[in-house]
C-alpha positions in Angstrom: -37.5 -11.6 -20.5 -34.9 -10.5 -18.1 -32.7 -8.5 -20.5 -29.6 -9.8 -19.5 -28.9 -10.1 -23.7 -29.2 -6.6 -23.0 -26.6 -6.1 -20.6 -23.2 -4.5 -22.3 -21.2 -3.8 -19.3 -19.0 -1.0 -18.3 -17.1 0.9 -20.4 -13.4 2.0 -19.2 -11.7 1.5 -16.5 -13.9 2.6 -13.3 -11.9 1.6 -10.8 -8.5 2.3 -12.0 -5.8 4.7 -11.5 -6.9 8.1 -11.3 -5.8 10.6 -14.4 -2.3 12.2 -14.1 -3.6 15.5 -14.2 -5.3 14.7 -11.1 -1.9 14.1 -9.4 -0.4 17.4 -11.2 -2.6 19.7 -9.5 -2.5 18.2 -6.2 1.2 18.5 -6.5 1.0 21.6 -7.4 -1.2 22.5 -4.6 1.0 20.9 -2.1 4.6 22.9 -4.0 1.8 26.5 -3.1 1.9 26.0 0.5 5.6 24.9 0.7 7.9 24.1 -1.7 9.8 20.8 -1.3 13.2 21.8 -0.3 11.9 23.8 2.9 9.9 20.4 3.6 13.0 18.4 3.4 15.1 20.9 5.6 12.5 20.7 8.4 12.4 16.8 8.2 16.5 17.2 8.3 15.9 19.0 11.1 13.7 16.9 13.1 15.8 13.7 12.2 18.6 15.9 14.0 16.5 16.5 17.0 15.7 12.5 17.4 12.3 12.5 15.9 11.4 8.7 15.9 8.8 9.4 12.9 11.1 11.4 10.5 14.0 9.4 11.6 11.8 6.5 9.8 10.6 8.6 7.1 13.9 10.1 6.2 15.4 6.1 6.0 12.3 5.4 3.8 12.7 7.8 1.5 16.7 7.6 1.3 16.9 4.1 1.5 13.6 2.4 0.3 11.1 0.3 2.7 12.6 -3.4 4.0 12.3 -5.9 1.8 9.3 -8.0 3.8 10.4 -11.5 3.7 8.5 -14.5 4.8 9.9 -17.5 5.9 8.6 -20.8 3.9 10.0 -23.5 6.0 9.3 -25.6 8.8 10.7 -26.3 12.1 11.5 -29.8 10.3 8.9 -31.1 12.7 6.4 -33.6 11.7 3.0 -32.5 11.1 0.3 -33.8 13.2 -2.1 -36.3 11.7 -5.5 -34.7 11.2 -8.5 -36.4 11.9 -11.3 -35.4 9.4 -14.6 -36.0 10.5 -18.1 -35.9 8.4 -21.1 -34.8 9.3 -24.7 -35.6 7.9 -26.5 -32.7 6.7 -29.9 -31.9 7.6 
């Protein structure tokens, strides 16, 4: 016998999102080495400088990312017959 009757699975998530608690104390950590408001007056101060990087990072945060868009159509272009061919196997 295998024992696959056996077999009960996982229990809980494993893979999912990690406990908030987890994300509390590493905000916490990050507010002991510099609390937010000096972080944002040195990334105000690099966008003023012409940082590249914080330029985009300040937009990100202020604005939001781009919507990525995808385009769906064609060229209006015919498409080119295929030619499907069939092979023996061995």
């Amino acid at each position: 016998m295998d024992g696959r009757v056996n077999n009960r699975g996982t229990i809980g998530n494993k893979g999912g999102r990690p406990p908030k608690a987890d994300e509390i104390k590493v905000i916490e950590a990050m507010d002991a080495v510099m609390i937010p408001e000096e972080a944002w007056k040195n990334l105000a101060k690099l966008v003023q400088d012409g940082d590249v990087q914080a330029i985009k990072t300040w937009l990100a945060y202020r604005y939001g990312q781009p919507k990525k868009t995808i385009d769906h159509q064609n060229d209006g272009g015919r498409f080119e017959r295929l030619e499907i061919v069939y092979v023996e196997g061995e």
